[in-house]
VOKETI-119910 format. One record per residue (C-alpha): residue in one letter; x, y, z. Coordinates in steps of 0.2 Angstrom, whole numbers, padded with zeros to 4 digits, always signed. Layout:
REM residues N
AXYZ ...
This chain:
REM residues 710
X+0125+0252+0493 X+0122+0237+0483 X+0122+0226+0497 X+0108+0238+0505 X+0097+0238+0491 X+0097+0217+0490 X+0092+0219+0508 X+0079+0232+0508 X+0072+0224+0491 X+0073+0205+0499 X+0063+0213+0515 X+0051+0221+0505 X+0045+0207+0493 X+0046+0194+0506 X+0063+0183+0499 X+0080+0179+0502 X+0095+0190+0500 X+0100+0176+0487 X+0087+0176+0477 X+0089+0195+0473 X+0107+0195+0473 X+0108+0181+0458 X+0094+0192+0448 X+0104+0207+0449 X+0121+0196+0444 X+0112+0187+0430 X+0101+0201+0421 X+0122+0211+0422 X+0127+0195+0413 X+0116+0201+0397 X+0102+0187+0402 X+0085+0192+0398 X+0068+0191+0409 X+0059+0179+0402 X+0077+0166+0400 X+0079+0171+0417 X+0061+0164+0423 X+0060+0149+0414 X+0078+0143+0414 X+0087+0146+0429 X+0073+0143+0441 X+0086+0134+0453 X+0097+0151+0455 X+0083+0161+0456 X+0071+0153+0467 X+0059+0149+0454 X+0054+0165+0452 X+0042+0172+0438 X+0045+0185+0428 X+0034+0199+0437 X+0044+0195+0452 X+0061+0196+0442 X+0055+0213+0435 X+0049+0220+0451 X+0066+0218+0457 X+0075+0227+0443 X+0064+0240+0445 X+0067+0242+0462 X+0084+0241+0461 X+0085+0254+0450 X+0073+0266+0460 X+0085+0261+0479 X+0101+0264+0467 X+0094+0283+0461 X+0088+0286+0478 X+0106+0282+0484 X+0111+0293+0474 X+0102+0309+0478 X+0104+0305+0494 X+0121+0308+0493 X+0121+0324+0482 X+0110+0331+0494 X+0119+0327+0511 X+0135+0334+0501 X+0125+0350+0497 X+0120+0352+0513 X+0138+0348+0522 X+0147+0361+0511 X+0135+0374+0520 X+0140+0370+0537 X+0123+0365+0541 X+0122+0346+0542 X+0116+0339+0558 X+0117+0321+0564 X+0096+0319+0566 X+0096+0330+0548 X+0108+0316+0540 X+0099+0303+0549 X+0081+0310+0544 X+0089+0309+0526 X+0099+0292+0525 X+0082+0285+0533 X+0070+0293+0519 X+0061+0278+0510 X+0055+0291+0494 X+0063+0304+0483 X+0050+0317+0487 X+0053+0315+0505 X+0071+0319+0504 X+0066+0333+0494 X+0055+0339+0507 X+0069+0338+0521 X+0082+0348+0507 X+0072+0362+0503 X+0077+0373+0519 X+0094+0373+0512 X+0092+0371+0493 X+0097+0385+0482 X+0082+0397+0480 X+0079+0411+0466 X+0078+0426+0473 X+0063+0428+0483 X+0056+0442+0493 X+0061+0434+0507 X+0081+0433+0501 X+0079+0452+0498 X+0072+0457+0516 X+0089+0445+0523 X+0099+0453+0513 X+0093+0470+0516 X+0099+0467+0537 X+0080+0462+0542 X+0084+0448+0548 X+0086+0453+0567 X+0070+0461+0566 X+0060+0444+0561 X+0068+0436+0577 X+0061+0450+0588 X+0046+0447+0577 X+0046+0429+0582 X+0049+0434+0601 X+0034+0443+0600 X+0042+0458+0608 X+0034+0472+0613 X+0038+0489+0603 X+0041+0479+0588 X+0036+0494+0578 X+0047+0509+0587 X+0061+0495+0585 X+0056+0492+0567 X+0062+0511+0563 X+0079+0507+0566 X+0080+0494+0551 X+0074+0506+0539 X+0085+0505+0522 X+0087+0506+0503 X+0070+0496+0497 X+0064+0497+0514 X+0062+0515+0517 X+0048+0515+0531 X+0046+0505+0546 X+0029+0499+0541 X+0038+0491+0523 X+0053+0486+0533 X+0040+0475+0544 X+0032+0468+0529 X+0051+0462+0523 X+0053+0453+0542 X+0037+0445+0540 X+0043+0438+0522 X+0056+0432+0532 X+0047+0422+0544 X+0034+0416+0531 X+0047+0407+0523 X+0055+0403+0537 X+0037+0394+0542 X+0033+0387+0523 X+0049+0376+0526 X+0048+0370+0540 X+0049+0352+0538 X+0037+0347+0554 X+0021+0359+0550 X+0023+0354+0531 X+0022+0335+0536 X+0010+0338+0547 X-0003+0348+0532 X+0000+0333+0522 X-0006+0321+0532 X-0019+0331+0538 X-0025+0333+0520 X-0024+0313+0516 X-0034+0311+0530 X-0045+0324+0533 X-0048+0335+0516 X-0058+0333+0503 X-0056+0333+0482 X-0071+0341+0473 X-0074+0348+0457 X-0087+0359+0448 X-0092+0361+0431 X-0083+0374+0421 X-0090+0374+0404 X-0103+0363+0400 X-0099+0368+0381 X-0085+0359+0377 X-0094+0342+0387 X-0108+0340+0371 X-0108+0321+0379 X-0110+0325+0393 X-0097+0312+0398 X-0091+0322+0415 X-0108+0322+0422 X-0106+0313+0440 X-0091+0327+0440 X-0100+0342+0438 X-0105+0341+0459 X-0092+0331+0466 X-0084+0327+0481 X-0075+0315+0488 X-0063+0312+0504 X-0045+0309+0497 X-0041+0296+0510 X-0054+0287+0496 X-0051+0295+0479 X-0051+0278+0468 X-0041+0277+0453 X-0051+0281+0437 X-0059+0296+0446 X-0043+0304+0448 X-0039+0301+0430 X-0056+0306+0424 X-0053+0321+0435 X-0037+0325+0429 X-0044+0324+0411 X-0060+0333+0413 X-0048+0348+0422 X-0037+0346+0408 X-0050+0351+0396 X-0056+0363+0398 X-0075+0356+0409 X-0071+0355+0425 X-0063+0366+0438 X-0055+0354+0452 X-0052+0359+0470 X-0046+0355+0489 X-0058+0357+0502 X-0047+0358+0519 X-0051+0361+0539 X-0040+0378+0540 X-0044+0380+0558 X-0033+0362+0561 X-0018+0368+0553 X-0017+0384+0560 X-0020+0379+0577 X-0005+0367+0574 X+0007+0381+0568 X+0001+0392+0583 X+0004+0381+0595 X+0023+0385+0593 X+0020+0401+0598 X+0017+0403+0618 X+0010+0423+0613 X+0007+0426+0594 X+0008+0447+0591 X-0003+0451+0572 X+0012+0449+0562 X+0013+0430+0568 X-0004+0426+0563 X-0002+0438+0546 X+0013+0423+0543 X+0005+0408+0548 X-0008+0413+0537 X+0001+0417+0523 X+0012+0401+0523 X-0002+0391+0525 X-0012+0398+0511 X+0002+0401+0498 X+0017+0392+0503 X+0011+0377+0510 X-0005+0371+0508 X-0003+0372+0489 X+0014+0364+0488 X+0005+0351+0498 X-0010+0348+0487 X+0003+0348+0472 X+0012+0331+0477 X-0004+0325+0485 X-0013+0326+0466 X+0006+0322+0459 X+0005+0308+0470 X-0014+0301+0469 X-0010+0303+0449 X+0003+0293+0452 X-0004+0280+0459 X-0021+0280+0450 X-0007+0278+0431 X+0002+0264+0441 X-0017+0256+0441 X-0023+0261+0426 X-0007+0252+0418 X-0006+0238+0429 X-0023+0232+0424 X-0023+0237+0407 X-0007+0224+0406 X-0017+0211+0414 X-0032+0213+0402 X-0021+0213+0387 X-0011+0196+0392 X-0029+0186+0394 X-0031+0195+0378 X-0014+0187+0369 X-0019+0171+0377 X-0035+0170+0370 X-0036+0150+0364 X-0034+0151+0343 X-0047+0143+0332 X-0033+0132+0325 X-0037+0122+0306 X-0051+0133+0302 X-0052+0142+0285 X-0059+0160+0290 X-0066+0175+0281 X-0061+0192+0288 X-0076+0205+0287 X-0071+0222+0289 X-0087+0233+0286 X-0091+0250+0279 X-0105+0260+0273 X-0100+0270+0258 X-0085+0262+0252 X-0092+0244+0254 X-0088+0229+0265 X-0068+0221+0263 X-0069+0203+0265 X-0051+0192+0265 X-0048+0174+0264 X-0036+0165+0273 X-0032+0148+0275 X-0028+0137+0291 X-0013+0144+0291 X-0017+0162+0290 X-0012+0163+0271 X-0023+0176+0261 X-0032+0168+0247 X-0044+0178+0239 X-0051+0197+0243 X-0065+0204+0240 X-0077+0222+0239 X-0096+0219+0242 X-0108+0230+0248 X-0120+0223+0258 X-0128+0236+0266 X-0136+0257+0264 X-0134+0267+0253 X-0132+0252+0242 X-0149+0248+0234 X-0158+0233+0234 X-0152+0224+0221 X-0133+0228+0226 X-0137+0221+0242 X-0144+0207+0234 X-0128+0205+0223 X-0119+0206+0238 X-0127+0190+0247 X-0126+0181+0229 X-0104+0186+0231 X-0104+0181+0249 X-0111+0166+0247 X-0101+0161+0231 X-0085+0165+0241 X-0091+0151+0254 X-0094+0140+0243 X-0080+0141+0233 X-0064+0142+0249 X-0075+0128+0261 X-0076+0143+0274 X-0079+0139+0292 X-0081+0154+0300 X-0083+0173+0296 X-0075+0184+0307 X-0083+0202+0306 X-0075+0219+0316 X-0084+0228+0327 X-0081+0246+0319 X-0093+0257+0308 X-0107+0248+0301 X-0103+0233+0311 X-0122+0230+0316 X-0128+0230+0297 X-0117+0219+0292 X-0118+0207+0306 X-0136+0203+0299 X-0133+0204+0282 X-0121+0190+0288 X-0133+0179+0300 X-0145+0183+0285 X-0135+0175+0273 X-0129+0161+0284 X-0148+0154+0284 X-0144+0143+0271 X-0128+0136+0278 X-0130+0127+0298 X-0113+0122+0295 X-0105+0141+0296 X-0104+0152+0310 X-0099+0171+0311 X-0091+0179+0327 X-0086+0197+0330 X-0070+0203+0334 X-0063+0217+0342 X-0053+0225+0329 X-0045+0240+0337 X-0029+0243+0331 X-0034+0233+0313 X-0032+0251+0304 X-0015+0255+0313 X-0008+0239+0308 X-0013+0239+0291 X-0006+0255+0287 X+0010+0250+0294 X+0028+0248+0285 X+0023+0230+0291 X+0009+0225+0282 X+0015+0236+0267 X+0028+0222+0267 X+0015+0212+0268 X+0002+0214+0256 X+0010+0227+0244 X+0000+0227+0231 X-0018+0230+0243 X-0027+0242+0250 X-0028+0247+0267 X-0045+0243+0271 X-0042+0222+0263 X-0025+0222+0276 X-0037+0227+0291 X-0049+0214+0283 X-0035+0201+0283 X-0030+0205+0302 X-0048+0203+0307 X-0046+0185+0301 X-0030+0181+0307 X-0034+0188+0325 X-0047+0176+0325 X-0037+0163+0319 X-0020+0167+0332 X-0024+0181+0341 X-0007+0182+0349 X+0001+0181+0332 X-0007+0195+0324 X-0007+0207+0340 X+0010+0208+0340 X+0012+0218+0326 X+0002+0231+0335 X+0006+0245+0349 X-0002+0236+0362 X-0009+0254+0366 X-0019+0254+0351 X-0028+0236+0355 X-0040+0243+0368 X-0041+0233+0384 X-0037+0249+0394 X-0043+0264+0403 X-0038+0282+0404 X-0022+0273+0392 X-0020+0289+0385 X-0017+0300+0403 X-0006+0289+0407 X+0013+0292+0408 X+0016+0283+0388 X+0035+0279+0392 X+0029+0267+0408 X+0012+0262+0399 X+0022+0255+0383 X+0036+0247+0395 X+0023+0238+0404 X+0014+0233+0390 X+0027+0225+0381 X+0033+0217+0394 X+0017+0208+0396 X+0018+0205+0378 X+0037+0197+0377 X+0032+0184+0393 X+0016+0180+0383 X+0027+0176+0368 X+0039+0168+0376 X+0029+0155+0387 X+0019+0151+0371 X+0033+0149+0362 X+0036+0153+0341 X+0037+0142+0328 X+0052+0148+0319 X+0047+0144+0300 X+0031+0153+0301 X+0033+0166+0314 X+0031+0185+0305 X+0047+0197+0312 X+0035+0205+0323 X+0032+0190+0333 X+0049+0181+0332 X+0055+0200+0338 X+0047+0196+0356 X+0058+0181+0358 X+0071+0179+0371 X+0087+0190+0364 X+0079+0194+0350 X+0080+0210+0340 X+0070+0221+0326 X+0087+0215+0313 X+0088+0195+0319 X+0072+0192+0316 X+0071+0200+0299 X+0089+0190+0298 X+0079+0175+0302 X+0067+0177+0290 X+0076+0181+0276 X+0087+0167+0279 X+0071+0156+0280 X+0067+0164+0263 X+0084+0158+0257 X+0088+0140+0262 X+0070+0136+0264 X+0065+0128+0282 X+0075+0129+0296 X+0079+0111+0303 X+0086+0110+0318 X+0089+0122+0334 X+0108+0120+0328 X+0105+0130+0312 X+0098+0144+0320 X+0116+0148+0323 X+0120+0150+0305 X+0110+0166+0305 X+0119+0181+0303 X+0123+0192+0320 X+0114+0176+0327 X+0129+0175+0340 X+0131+0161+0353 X+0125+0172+0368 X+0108+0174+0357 X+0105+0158+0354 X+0107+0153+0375 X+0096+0165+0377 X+0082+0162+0363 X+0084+0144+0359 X+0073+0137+0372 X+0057+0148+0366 X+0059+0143+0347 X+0048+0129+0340 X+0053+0120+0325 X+0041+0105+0322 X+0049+0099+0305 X+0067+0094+0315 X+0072+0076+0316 X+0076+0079+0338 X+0059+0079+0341 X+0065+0089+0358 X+0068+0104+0347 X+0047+0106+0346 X+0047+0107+0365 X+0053+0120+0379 X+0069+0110+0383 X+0083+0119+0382 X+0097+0111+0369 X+0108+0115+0385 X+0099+0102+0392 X+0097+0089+0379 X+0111+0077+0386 X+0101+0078+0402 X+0086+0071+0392 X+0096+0058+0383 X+0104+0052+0401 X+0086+0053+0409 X+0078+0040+0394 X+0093+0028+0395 X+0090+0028+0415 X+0072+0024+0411 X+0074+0011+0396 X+0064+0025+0386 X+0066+0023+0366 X+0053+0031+0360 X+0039+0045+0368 X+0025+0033+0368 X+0010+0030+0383 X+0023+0019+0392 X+0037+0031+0391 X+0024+0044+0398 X+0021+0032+0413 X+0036+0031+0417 X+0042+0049+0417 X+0025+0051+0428 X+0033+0038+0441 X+0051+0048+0440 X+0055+0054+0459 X+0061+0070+0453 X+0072+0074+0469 X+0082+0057+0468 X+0084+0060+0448 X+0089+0076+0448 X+0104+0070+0457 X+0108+0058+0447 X+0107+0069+0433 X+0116+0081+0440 X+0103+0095+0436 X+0094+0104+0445 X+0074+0100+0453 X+0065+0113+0443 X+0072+0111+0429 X+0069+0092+0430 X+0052+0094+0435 X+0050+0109+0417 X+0059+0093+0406 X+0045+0080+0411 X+0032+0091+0409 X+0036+0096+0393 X+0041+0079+0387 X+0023+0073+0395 X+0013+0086+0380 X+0024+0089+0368 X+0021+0106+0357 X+0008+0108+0368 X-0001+0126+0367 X-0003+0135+0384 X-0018+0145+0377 X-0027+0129+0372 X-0033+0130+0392 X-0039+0147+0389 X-0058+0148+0383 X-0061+0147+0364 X-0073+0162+0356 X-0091+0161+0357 X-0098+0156+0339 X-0115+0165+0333 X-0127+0161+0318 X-0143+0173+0323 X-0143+0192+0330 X-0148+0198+0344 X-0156+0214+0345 X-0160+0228+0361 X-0177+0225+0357 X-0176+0204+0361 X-0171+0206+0377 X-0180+0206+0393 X-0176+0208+0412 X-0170+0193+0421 X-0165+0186+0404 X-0151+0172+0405 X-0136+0176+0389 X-0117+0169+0387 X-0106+0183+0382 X-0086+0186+0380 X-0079+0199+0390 X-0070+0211+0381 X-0063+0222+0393 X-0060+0223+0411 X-0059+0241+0418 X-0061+0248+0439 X-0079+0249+0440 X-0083+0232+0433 X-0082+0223+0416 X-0090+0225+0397 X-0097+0209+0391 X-0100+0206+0369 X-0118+0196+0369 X-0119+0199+0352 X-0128+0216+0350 X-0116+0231+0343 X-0113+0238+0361 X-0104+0227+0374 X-0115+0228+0391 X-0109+0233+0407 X-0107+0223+0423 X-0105+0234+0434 X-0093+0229+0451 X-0110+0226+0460 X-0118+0215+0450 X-0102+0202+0449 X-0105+0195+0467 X-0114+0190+0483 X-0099+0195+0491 X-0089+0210+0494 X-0073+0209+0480 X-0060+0224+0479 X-0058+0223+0461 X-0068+0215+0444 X-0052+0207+0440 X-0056+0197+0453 X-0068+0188+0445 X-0065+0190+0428 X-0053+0190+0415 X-0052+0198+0397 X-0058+0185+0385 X-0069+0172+0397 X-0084+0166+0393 X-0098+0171+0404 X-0116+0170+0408 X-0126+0186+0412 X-0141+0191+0415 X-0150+0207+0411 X-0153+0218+0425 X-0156+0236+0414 X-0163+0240+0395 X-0161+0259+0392 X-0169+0259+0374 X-0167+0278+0371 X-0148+0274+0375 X-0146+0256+0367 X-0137+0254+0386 X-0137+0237+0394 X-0133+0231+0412 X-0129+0212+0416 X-0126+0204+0432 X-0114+0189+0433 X-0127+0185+0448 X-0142+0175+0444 X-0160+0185+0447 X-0164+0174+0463 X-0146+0174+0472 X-0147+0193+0471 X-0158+0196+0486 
């Protein structure tokens, strides 16, 4: 069995049996994903860690399909009624549902009208039913019995016999379903206008659509909108097709016939049918939705920090005032502070307010305030530009801060900030996610940042696997500086655990910085298989080996030592890096005794070392003015950041409190499948405005210019 799913997996991926074999062999050996990828590229192929997941994962699904397949061919061989083409039909089923489907004639039923009318002897009497034979009434009197005491009821227990006979047939029900993905229609109608007060199911009230092109987010959206409660969602199918497909077994079809080919079609079939087609398209539309809410969240972790900057973090509020934190270059917290900068504080609290604000950038050397994009967001982005009149030197930028509140009334920032309030640890995050974005994230469900659609239909158990999967490969390519790494983030490393990292912390907290790789093993239930496998990702820029502040491995570090002695290297300076340039990797390798890739992975980091792979990703656009609806025209030319990246195009900040929409029309010249295909989460664009709907405070953008659109 394993052998056969190595195969099937290498044929449908596209690689060797090899490089599937080895993942399967290592990932048993306790090595994780991200290890896998990065360090034992030559056994692997050099294969990434979306390919070595997608081959656990398929792995796993070939090894419970196996399975099943072999409960059900037992089933069905313990009834006597296992063919050769029925256990080839099975053994050659690439899906679960399909081997359901050629199961269900014998799997064990509840008892059915059907069962009873067998039971009861009619069974003789279906099959001159199916004959058509003439007289079938006369002959129906002689079958008359307890529960069937006429002839016209002991007719109506044959034909229950046949329509079951009919709904499980293997062939007719293959055939509805492909008929139904190819030729019937999804629609829905609007069920209770009441309970859409937004109006948010609109375009859904009348809709109709072929399923072979049902898109993703409408069957989520229709999925949601059924579910509560507003809309009513159907199948429009061509009858008269399927019928005449059933008939067609039938050289002369009596009115009982017809009575059963109708009746399986219409309440067996056809709605079994339409069940694994939605279960199906659902499916598929989550498998999307997840995919690209994956993608939009890593572009999101690997947003480029605004590194050495001290940053005030402005989380806003009507009422209860604005929250402003303080933190350094490194993200420590300073100072916090209440203001309240806009209605229903009066005037001369307002006032105060500017007079606070000010004072507090006066005093801390601020660079940059960093202001969330919840309630109130739009007031206090002017009362901010407003302020920042008098000081060029400062800018302001807004950032998303969905899942600030879910953060800061965590067990984690509790720890944190013990003695402060909810709303000044949101205020705090804000900051710090300007500062690090990745850093701070992590200590976030990755469903509550917001880079998604339809994230809550989803199936939650795949959604959260998926997500932190993209946040674990995110961490570790970035790597973690272990003396300043939070629990949160060093519990993404490689090996790592909820208990090492608080291990690693405390003992930090202890023996003060950690100075070397080699002392990480001196952390409690930090055993030598941990280590291998987290050592690589950690960062510690205050050790002596300068190598442990690179992505070398310390299994490795002989190999680096060997290749400077080959090249007369003593110190990492502009000639060293020439002459690590010049190495001929393949020759080298050999003489090394190590393998190409990691050769190849050695040079590079010793070329930049510490380098930061998010310092190639685009930095956040910087503001000092507002913008309002009212300042823009049609045709106008604006940079913005896109904040997320959905099926039916993209939402762009340009710096009024609504993102705009571009709209997957309005992003090429060109036919493209997918926004993603232009734009990531987090790039810096430039628009232009293609729509102002005032009443709505609505904007559309186009990513083409006004002349290249014709």
């Amino acid at each position: 069995m394993e052998n056969a799913n190595i195969k099937q997996i290498a044929t449908n991926l596209g690689l060797y049996n090899q490089q599937i074999e080895k993942v399967i062999e290592l990932t048993k050996e306790g090595n994780t994903i991200p290890f896998i990828a990065r360090y034992r590229k030559e056994l692997t192929g050099n294969l990434d860690e979306v390919q070595i997941k997608t081959i656990i994962e398929m792995d796993k699904s070939l090894t419970t399909l196996f399975e099943r397949k072999l409960a059900v061919l037992s089933k069905i061989e313990e009834q006597g009624k296992l063919t050769e083409s029925l256990k080839q039909a099975i053994e050659e089923a690439s899906k679960l549902a399909d081997v359901e489907e050629l199961y269900l004639p014998y799997k064990e039923k509840r008892r059915t009208k059907a069962t009873i009318a067998r039971e009861a002897g009619l069974f003789p009497l279906a099959r001159l039913i199916l004959q058509n034979k003439s007289f079938i009434e006369k002959e129906a009197k002689s079958f008359i019995c307890e529960g069937f005491e006429t002839a016209e009821k002991a007719l109506a227990g044959a034909v229950d016999i046949v329509i079951e006979a009919l709904s499980e047939d293997v062939s007719i029900r293959a055939f509805v379903n492909r008929d139904i993905k190819q030729h019937s229609f999804i629609t829905s109608k609007l069920k209770d206008e009441m309970l859409d007060e937004k109006r948010i199911y609109q375009i859904y009230y009348d809709f109709s659509e072929p399923v072979r092109n049902m898109q993703g987010y409408r069957v989520l959206a229709l999925n949601r909108g059924e579910k509560q409660g507003v809309l009513k969602v159907h199948f429009e199918h061509n009858l008269d097709v399927m019928t005449r497909f059933v008939e067609a077994r039938f050289r002369e079809k009596n009115t009982y016939i017809q009575r059963a080919i109708q009746e399986a079609l219409k309440k067996k079939i056809i709605p079994a049918m339409e069940r694994r087609i939605r279960s199906e398209l659902t499916e598929s539309a989550e498998d999307g939705a997840i995919a690209l809410f994956a993608k939009n969240l890593r572009h999101l972790l690997l947003v480029s920090p605004l590194k050495g900057k001290i940053v005030l973090g402005f989380d806003p509020a009507f009422r209860t005032g604005a929250k402003l934190a303080v933190v350094d270059q490194t993200g420590k917290l300073l100072t916090t502070q209440v203001i309240y900068p806009v209605p229903p504080a009066n005037q001369a609290k307002i006032a105060q307010s500017k007079r606070e604000l000010a004072q507090l950038i006066d005093t801390f050397d601020i660079e940059i305030i960093a202001i969330g994009n919840g309630t109130a967001s739009r007031e206090s982005e002017a009362f901010v530009a407003d302020v920042l009149k008098d000081y060029p030197n400062v800018s302001y930028v807004i950032v998303n801060e969905s899942g600030a509140s879910v953060y800061s009334a965590s067990e984690l920032a509790r720890k944190e900030f013990p003695d402060l309030t909810v709303e000044k640890r949101s205020a705090i995050s804000i900051a710090r996610r300007l500062q690090d974005p990745l850093a701070e994230l992590v200590k976030i469900d990755p469903k509550s940042i917001g880079v998604g659609q339809y994230q809550h239909d989803v199936s939650q158990k795949k959604l959260a696997e998926n997500l932190d999967f993209v946040v674990d490969t995110v961490v570790n390519q970035v790597g973690v500086n272990i003396n300043t790494a939070s629990p949160a983030l060093l519990a993404h490393v490689s090996g790592l655990n909820k208990t090492i990292s608080e291990n690693i912390v405390k003992y930090r907290e202890e023996i003060g910085l950690i100075a070397s790789r080699q002392d990480i093993k001196k952390v409690p239930r930090l055993g030598e298989k941990v280590f291998e496998q987290a050592a690589g990702f950690l960062r510690i820029p205050e050790s002596n080996n300068f190598l442990d502040n690179t992505g070398v491995h310390p299994e490795s570090y002989k190999a680096v030592w060997d290749l400077f002695k080959k090249l007369d290297i003593n110190q990492l300076d502009d000639d060293a890096k020439q002459k690590l340039q010049s190495v001929v990797v393949a020759d080298m390798a050999e003489e090394l005794a190590i393998g190409q890739e990691t050769l190849k992975d050695i040079i590079s980091d010793l070329l930049k070392p510490g380098r930061d792979l998010r310092d190639h990703f685009a930095a956040p656009v910087l503001r000092q003015d507002i913008l309002e609806i009212s300042d823009l025209s049609l045709g106008q030319k604006l940079e913005g950041t896109v904040r997320n990246v959905v099926d039916f195009g993209a939402f762009v900040d340009i710096g009024l409190h609504d993102d705009g929409l571009i709209h997957i029309s309005q992003m090429s010249t060109t036919f493209i499948n997918h926004p993603s295909q232009v734009v990531s989460v987090g790039d810096i664009v430039t628009v232009w405005v293609s729509k102002i709907d005032t009443e709505r405070d609505k904007i559309n953008l186009s990513l083409v210019a006004p002349d290249e659109s014709n």
